[in-house]
N, C-alpha and C positions, 0 to 999 in steps of 0.2 A: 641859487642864492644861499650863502651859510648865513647863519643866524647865530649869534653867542645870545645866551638867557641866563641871567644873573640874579641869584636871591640875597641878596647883600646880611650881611651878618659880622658883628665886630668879632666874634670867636672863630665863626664860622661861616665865609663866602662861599654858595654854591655856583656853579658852570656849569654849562649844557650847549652844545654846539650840533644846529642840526641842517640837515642840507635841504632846502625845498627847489624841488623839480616840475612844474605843473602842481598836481594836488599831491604828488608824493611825496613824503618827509622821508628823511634816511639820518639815524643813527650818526654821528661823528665821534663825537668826546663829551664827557660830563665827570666831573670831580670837584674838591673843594681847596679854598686857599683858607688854611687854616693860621691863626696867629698865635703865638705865645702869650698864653693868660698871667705870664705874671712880666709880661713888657708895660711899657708907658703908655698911654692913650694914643702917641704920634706914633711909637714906634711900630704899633699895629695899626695904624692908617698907613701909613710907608709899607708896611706887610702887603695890603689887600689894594694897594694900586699898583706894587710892584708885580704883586702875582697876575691881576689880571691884565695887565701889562703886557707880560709873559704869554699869557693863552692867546693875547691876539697876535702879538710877533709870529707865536708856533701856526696857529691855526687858518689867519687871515680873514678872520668873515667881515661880511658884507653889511653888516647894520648888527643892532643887538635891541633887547627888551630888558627889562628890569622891573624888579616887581617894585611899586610905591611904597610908601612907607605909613603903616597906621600907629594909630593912634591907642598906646596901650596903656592899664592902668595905673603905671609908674609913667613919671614924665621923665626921669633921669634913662630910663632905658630906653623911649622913644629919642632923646635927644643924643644915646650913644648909636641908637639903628640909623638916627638920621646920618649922622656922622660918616660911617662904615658905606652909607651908601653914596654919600659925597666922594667920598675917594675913588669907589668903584666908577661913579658917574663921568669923578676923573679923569680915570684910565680913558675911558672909553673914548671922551673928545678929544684927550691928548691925543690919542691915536685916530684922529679925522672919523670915526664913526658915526651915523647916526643914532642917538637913542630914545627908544621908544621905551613908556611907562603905561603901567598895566596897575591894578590893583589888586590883591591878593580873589578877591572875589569874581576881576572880569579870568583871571588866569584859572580860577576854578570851572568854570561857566566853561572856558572854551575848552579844556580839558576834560572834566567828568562828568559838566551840564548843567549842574546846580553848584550854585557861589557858595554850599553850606557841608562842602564834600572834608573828609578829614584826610590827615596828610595819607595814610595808609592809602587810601582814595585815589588819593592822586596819581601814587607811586607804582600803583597796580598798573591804572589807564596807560601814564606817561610808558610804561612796559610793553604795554599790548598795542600803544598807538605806532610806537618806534620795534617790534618786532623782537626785544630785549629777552637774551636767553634768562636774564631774574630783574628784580625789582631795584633800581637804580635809590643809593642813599636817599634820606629825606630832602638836604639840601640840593642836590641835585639833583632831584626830582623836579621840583620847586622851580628848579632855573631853567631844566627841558622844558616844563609847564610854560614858564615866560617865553620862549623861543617859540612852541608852538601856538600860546594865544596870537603872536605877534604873527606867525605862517596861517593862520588862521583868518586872517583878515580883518581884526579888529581896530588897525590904525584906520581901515576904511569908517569904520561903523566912527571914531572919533573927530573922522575929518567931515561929515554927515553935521554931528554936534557942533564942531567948531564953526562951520559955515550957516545953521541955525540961528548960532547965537553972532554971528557980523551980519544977519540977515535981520535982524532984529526981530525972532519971531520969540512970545512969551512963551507960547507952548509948545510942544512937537514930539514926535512919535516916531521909532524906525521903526521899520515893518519890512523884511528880508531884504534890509540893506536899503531899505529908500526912505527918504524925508517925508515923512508924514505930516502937514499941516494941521 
C-alpha cells in the first residue's frame, strides 16, 4: 500500500510518500509545493491543489493522511492553515482517494512516542524509521510523520473510538488496541 502524508501550509505544503509492505515501510518521495508569497489568496489555493494534484498523478497512492488543523494564537492564521488544507483535502478526493486525519500530536505519538516531541524530533526518527541517508526537510518530515501515523495503525485505534461513541458508551479506554469498557 503507498501512502501520500500531507502537512498542509499556505507557504509551504509538505509530501511524504511511503510504501507499506506487512510491517515494512519503504522510502518513496517527500518534498514540498511551495506558493508565491506575494500571489492572491486563490492563487495559492489553485498552487497547493494543483501541486498535490500532481504528486498523486506522478506517484499513485493508495489512501493519504493529513495532519488536522489546530488551533493557533492568531485566528487569521488558523483560518488561512484551514484554508491551505481545504484545497490540499481537495486534491485528494478529487482524485478518489481516501483521507485519513491525524492530529499533530497523535502523528507525534506514532513517530517519536510522546505527542510533546519538537520538529528536530521528529525529523531525526522519520530518518531512522525510513532508513534516510540524512534528515528529510521539516515539512516533509511532517508529512512522512502523517503517512507513517496512518501505516502505523491509528485509523484502527479511531475506528475503536468511532464505534464507542454509536455504541453509546460515556466512557472507555483502549488498551493495545481493544475497547476497554
Amino acid at each position: 500500500m503507498k501512502i501520500l502524508g500531507i502537512d498542509p501550509g499556505l507557504r509551504t505544503t509538505g509530501f511524504g510518500l511511503i510504501h507499506k509492505q506487512g510491517m515494512t515501510l519503504r522510502y518513496i518521495a517527500s518534498g514540498t509545493v511551495k506558493t508565491p508569497s506575494d500571489a492572491s489568496l486563490p492563487l495559492r489555493l489553485k498552487t497547493i491543489f494543483d501541486g498535490v494534484s500532481e504528486i498523486i498523478a506522478r506517484y499513485q497512492p493508495d489512501c493519504a493522511a493529513i495532519e488536522k488543523v489546530f488551533v493557533n494564537v492568531n485566528p487569521q492564521s488558523t483560518l488561512l492553515l484551514g484554508q491551505a488544507r481545504g484545497a490540499a483535502i481537495s486534491a485528494l478526493v478529487a482524485s478518489g482517494l481516501t483521507v485519513h486525519e491525524f492530529t499533530a500530536l497523535q502523528i507525534k505519538q506514532a513517530v517519536v512516542g510522546h505527542g510533546k516531541a519538537q520538529k528536530k524530533q521528529v525529523q531525526e526518527m522519520v530518518q531512522r524509521l525510513l532508513s534516510l541517508p540524512g534528515a528529510p526537510a521539516s515539512d516533509a518530515a511532517d508529512a512522512l510523520g502523517a503517512a507513517i501515523c496512518h501505516a502505523h495503525g491509528f485509523d484502527a485505534v479511531q475506528a475503536l473510538e468511532k464505534a464507542a461513541v454509536l455504541g453509546n458508551l460515556t466512557s472507555f479506554r483502549i488498551r493495545r488496541g481493544r475497547l476497554i469498557r
